[in-house]
DRENTOR-6204 format. One line per 10 residues: number of its first residue (from 1); their letters; for each residue x, y, z of C-alpha. Coordinates in steps of 0.1 Angstrom, whole numbers, always signed. Layout:
BEGIN
NUM = a = X,Y,Z  ...
//
This chain:
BEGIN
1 = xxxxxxxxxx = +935,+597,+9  +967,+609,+28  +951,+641,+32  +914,+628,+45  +940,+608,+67  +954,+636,+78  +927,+663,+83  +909,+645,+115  +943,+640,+128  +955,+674,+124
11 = xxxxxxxxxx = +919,+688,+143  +924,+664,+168  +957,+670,+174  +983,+693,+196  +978,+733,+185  +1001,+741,+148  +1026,+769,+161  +1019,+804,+143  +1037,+811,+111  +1061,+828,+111
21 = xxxxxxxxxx = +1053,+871,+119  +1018,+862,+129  +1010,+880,+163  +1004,+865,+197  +974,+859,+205  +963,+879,+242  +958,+858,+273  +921,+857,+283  +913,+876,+319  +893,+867,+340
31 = xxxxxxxxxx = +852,+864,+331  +829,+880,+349  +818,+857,+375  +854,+855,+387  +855,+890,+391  +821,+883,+406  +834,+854,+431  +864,+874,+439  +839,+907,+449  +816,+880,+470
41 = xxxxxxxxxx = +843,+862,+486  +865,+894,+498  +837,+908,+512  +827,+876,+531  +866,+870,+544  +866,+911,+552  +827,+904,+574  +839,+871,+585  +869,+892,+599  +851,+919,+611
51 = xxxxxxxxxx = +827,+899,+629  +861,+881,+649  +876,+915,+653  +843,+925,+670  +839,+892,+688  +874,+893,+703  +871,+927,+713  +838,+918,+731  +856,+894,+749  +887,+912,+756
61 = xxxxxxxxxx = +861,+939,+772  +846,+916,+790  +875,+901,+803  +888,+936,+815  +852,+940,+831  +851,+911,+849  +890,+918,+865  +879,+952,+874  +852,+940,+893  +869,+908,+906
71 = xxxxxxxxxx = +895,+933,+915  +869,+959,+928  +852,+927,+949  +889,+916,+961  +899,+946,+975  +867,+953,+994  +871,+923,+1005  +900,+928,+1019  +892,+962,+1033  +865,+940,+1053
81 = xxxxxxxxxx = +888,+915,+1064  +915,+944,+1076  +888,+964,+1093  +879,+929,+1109  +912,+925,+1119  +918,+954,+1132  +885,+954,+1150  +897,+924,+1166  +927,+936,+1178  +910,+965,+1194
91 = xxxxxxxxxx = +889,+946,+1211  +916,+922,+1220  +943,+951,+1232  +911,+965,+1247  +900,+933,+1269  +936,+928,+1274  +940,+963,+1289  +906,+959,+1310  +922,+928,+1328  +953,+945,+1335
101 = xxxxxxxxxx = +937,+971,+1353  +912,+948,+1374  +942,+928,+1382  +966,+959,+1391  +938,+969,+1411  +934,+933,+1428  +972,+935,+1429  +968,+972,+1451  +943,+959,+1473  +966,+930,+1484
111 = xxxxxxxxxx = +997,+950,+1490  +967,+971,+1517  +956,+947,+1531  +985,+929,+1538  +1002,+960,+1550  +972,+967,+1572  +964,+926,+1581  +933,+928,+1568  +930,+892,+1563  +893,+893,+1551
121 = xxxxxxxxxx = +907,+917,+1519  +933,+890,+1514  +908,+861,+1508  +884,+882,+1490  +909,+888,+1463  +922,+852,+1463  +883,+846,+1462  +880,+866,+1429  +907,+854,+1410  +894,+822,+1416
131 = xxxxxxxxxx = +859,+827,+1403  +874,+845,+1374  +894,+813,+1365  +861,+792,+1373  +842,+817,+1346  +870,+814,+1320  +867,+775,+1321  +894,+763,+1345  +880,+732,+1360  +896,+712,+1396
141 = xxxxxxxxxx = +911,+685,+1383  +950,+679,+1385  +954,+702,+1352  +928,+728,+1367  +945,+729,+1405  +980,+733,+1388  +966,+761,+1371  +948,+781,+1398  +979,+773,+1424  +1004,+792,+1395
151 = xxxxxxxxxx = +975,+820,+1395  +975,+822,+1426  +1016,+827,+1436  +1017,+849,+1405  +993,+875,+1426  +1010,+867,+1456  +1044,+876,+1444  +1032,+909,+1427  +1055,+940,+1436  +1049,+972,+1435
161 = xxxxxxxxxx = +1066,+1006,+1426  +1095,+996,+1449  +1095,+957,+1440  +1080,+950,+1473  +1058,+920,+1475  +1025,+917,+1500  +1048,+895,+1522  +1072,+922,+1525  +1043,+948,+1533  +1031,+926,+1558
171 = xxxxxxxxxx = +1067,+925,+1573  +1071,+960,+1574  +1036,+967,+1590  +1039,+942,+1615  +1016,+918,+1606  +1024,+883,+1613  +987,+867,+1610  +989,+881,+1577  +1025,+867,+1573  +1014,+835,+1581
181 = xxxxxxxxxx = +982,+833,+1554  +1006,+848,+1526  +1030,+822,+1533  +1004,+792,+1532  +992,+803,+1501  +1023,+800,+1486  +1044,+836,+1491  +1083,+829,+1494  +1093,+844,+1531  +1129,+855,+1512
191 = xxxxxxxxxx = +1122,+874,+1483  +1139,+909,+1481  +1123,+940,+1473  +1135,+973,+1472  +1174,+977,+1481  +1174,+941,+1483  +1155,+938,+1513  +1141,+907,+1527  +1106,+908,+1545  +1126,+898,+1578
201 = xxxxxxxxxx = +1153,+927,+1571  +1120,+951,+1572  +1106,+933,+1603  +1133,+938,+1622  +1143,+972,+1608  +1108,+983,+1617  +1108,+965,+1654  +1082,+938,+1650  +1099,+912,+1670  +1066,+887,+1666
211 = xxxxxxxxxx = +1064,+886,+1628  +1104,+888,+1627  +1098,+850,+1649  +1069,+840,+1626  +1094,+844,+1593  +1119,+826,+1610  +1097,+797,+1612  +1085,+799,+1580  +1120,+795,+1565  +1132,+832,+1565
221 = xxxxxxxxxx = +1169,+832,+1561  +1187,+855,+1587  +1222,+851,+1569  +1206,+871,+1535  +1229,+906,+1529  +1209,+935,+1519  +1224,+955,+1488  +1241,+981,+1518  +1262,+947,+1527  +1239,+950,+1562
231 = xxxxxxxxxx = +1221,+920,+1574  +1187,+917,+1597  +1205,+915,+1627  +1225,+943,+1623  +1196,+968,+1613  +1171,+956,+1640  +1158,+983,+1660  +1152,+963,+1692  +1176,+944,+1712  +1148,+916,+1716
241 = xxxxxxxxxx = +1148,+912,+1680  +1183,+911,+1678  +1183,+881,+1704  +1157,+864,+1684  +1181,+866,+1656  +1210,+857,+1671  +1196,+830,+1688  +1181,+812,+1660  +1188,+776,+1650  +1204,+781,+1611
251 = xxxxxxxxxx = +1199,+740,+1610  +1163,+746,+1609  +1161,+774,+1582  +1187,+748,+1561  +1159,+724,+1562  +1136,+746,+1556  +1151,+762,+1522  +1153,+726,+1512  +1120,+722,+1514  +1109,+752,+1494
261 = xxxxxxxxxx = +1135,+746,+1468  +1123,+710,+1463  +1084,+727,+1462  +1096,+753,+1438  +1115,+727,+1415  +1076,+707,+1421  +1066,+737,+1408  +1087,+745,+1376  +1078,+709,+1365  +1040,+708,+1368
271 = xxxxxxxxxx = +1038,+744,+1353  +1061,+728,+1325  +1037,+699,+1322  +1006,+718,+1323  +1029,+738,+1294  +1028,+704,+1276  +997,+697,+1284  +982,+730,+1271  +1001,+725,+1238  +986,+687,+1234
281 = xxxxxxxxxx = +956,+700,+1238  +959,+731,+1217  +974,+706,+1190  +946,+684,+1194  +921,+709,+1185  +938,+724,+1152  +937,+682,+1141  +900,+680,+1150  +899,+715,+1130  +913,+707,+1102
291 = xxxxxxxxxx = +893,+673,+1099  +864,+698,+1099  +879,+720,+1070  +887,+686,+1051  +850,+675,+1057  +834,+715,+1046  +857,+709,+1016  +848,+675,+1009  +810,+687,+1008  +816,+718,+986
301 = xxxxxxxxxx = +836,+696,+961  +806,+672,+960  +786,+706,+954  +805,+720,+927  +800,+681,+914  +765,+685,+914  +768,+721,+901  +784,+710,+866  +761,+683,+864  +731,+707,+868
311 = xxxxxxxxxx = +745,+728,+840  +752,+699,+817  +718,+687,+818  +708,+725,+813  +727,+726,+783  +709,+700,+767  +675,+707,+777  +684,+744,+758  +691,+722,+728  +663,+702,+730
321 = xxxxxxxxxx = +631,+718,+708  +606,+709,+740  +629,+708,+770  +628,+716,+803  +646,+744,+803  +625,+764,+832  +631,+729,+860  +668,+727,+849  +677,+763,+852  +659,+763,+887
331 = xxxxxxxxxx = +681,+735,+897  +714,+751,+887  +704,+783,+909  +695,+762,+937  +730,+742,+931  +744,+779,+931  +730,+786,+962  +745,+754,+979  +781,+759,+965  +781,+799,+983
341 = xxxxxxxxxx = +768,+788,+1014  +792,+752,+1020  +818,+782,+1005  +811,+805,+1032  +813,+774,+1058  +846,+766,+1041  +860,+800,+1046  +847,+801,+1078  +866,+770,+1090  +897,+783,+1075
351 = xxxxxxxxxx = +895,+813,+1096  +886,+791,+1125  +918,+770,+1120  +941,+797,+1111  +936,+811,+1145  +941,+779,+1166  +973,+777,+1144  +984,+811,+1158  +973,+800,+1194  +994,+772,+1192
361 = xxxxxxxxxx = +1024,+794,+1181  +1021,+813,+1212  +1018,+785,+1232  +1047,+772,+1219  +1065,+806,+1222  +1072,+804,+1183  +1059,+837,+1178  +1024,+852,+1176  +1028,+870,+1142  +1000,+860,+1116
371 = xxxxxxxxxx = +1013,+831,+1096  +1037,+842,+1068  +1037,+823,+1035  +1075,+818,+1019  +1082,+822,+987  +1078,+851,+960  +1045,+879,+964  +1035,+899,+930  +1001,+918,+922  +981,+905,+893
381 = xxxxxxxxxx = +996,+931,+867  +1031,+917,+876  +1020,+877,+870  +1027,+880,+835  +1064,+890,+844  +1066,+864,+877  +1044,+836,+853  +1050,+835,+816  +1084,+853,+816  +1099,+846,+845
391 = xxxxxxxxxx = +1119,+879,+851  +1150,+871,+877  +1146,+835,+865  +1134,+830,+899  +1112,+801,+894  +1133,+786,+873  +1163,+788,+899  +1139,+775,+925  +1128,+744,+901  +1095,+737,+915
401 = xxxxxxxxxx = +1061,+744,+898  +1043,+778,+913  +1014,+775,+935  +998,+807,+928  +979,+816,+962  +949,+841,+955  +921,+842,+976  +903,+871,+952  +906,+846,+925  +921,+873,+902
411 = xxxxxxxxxx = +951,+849,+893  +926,+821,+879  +903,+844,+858  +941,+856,+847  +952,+829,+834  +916,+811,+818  +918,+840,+797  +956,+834,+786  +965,+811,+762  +966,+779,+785
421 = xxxxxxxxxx = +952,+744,+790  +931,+751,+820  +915,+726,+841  +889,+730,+866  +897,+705,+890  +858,+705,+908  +845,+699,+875  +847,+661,+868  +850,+660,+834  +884,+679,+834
431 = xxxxxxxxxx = +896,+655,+858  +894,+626,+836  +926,+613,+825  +925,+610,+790  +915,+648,+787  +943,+656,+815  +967,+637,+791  +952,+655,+761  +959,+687,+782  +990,+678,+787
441 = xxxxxxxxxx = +1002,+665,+758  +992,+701,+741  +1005,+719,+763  +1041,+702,+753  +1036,+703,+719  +1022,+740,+716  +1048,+753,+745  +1016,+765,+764  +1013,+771,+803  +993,+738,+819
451 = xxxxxxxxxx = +973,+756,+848  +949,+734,+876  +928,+750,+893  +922,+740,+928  +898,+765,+937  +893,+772,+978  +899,+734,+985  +929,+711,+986  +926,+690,+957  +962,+689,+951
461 = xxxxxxxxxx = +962,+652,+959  +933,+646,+935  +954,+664,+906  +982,+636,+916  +960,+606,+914  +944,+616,+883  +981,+618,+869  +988,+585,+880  +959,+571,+867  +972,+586,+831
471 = xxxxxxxxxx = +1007,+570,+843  +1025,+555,+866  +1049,+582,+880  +1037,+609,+861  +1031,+631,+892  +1064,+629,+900  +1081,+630,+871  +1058,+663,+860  +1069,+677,+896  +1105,+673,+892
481 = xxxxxxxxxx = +1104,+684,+853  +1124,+646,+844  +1095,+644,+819  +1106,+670,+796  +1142,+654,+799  +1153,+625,+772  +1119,+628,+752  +1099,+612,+782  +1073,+628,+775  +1069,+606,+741
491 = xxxxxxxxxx = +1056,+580,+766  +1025,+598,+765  +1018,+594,+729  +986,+570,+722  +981,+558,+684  +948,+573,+684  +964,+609,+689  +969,+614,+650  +998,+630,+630  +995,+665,+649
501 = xxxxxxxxxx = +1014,+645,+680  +1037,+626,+659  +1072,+623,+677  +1086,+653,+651  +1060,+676,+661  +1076,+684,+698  +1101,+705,+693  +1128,+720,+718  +1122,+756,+712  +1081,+754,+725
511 = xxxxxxxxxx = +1089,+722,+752  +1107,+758,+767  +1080,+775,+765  +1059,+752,+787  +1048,+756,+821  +1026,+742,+851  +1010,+762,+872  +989,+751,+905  +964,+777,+912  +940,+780,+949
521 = xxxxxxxxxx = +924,+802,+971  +932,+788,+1001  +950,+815,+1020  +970,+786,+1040  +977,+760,+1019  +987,+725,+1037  +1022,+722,+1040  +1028,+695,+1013  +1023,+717,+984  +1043,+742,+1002
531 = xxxxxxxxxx = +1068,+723,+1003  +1064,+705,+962  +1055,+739,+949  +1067,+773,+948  +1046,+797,+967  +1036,+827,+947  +1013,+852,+970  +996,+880,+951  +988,+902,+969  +961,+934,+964
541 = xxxxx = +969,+969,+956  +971,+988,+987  +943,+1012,+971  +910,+1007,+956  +906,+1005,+915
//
């Protein structure tokens, strides 16, 4: 009984140890169809890893394709623009030169005429330069009359090789009809020329005792020392002119200097407020200017809108088994077409404003060198260095964000194909706030470079109400960098973000690592983000690819 007891037992029970000297017995390998498996699944990890090696490199290839020829297109582009530019300037210094000969020619046939009294000469040239402010747009009201009479004494008080003036030529030629014209028109009877020589020290040097008596009425000042210490009366060359002088009440020509100091001071004033007046203006037209570059923006936003939209709704027509692939893929060429032409107007408006800007700086005698962007300047091989590295710690000395300004857009294909969070900010699914705090969030946790993309519009104020709509502050705070300070950023956290954004996942080493970055191709970005951001100009190689 105990051993029918014990037999199922034993059978069923743990394996009996080997007796004593019995061998071991060997491990079993591995069947077949392990070895098989193993074979199958190697080969499957090595194609699965071929086929990524190959796919990468596909992409890396087309990456470096698509620089070279953004590159290629850049610097064409800028070839165009600097021939443009130069062009201009040409024809600017070349216009420029033409009306300083016709008015150094106007400016010969005065001194002539007014040597010879040719009075009809005289009006013809004030005649001209009159016609030539009516073609250039000077109207004759008060702002129009102030310009034409400061026109007009400019000509009048031209000198020549000597520093004479037309007065003084008509002193010295004896000309007192043509004194008198000069001097109603606005010529001072007392300016010196040559040897500091009055108009009336020539008259009477030369023995013209009437126009000697018409400058004395017209304010000449008898009492004025040429630079040989000599006066008018001592030089004159007739005793009657001599007597004239002599004679002369100096009460009058006190009155009289009065009165052309007070009309000179009249004078200083209106050509300061026509100065003022000019820069108002001038101002006033770079506002209505750049209301037209916010409206050529605002439209090629809304077209880029439209453009995504198009391409969404092709994207699911391509999935569909009977869509309408053909009708959607027409409308995202035709969207295309609408985003490079409001582009073009865009660009076009920039340029447009960018030179009433630097007509405004003259004006305003703040220089007329094209418009020079602070901050750093790097080509597109150094932004690895300038961006992710930081080399000089210069960015993080200056403690604002970078604006990277690239109008080739080399900097934004750059950094799309980097390891970053990109957002497209004219596409408005990026813009949403949830998937700008997703962005974010992973870009703290994973220490990667955040990077918005403004494209050739200002959308940095859209970028800061979408942040605010994530959180209040949160544009600021992100600006300054106080949210990577005391664990702010935990405020972010959402209980639907799962275990990979627990609080323990941030650590300090990556929250280091991460970095914003505001990119555009606006070649004059508004002065607000110049002054949040950190300008970073990349400029083009000086030669082609």
């Amino acid at each position: 009984m105990s051993s029918e007891k014990q037999g199922p037992k034993a059978a069923s029970g743990k394996r009996q140890p080997s007796p004593p000297g019995a061998e071991p017995r060997a491990t079993a390998g591995p069947t077949r169809e392990d070895q098989a498996a193993t074979v199958i699944q190697c080969t499957f990890r090595r194609h699965l890893a071929r086929k990524e090696l190959a796919l990468r490199r596909q992409k890396h290839e087309e990456y470096l394709e698509q620089m070279e020829k953004l590159q290629r297109e850049a610097f064409l582009a800028l070839v165009q623009r600097e021939r443009e530019v130069v062009r201009r300037r040409r024809e600017a210094e070349a216009e420029a030169e033409r009306r300083r000969q016709e008015e150094r020619r106007r400016q010969e046939r005065l001194l002539d005429a007014a040597f010879e009294g040719n009075l009809a000469e005289i009006l013809a040239v004030l005649r001209e330069v009159e016609e030539l402010l009516t073609r250039e747009g000077v109207g004759h009201d008060e702002a129009g009359l102030a310009r034409r009479r400061q026109r007009r004494v400019a000509l009048l008080e031209c000198e020549d090789s000597g520093g004479n003036t037309p007065l003084s030529e008509a002193a010295v030629g004896g000309q007192p009809r043509a004194i008198q014209l000069l001097a109603e028109q606005g010529a001072s009877p007392n300016c010196k020329g040559a040897f500091g020589r009055t108009p009336l020290y020539r008259a009477a040097f030369g023995g013209h005792l009437e126009a000697v008596e018409v400058l004395l009425k017209l304010g000449a000042d008898p009492r004025v020392y040429a630079d040989d210490g000599s006066t008018p009366a001592q030089v004159a060359s007739l005793d009657a002119v001599v007597s004239v002088l002599q004679a002369w009440d100096l009460s009058l020509t006190e009155a009289m200097l009065q009165n052309m100091e007070a009309e000179r001071q009249r004078r200083a004033q209106e050509a300061e407020q026509h100065k003022e007046a000019e820069a108002k203006r001038l101002n006033l037209k770079v506002q209505q200017l750049a209301k037209e570059q916010q409206r050529c923006h605002k439209e090629l936003h809304q077209a880029y809108c439209e453009l995504n939209r198009r391409i969404a709704e092709h994207e699911k027509c391509e999935r569909r088994p009977a869509g309408k692939a053909q009708l959607t893929l027409q409308a995202v060429r035709d969207a295309e077409t609408q985003v490079d032409r409001l582009r073009l107007e865009a660009r076009k408006a920039e340029e447009t404003l960018a030179l009433a800007r630097l007509e405004l700086r003259e004006q305003t005698q703040e220089g007329g060198e094209e418009e020079e962007v602070p901050g750093l300047k790097c080509q597109v091989t150094e932004l690895h260095d300038v961006l992710m590295k930081d080399v000089g710690d210069r960015i993080r000395a200056d403690g604002r964000w970078p604006l990277v300004i690239d109008p080739s857009g080399q900097a934004a294909t750059f950094l799309r194909y980097r390891d970053t969070n990109y957002v497209d900010t004219v596409n408005p699914d990026h813009l949403q706030p949830e998937r700008i705090r997703l962005a974010l969030l992973g870009a703290l946790r994973y220490g990667k470079p955040l990077v918005f993309d403004l494209r050739e519009m200002d959308l940095f104020p859209a970028v800061q109400r979408q942040l605010e709509a994530v959180q209040q502050g949160l544009a600021q705070e992100l600006l300054s960098r106080r949210l990577l300070e005391q664990d702010r950023y935990l405020s972010l956290l959402r209980p639907t973000d799962g275990p990979e954004y627990g609080p323990t996942q941030f650590q300090e080493a990556r929250l280091e690592q991460f970095r914003l970055f505001f990119v555009t191709q606006v070649r004059w970005p508004p002065a607000e983000q110049l002054q949040a951001l950190l300008p970073v100009q990349v400029q083009l190689p000086s030669e082609g690819p």
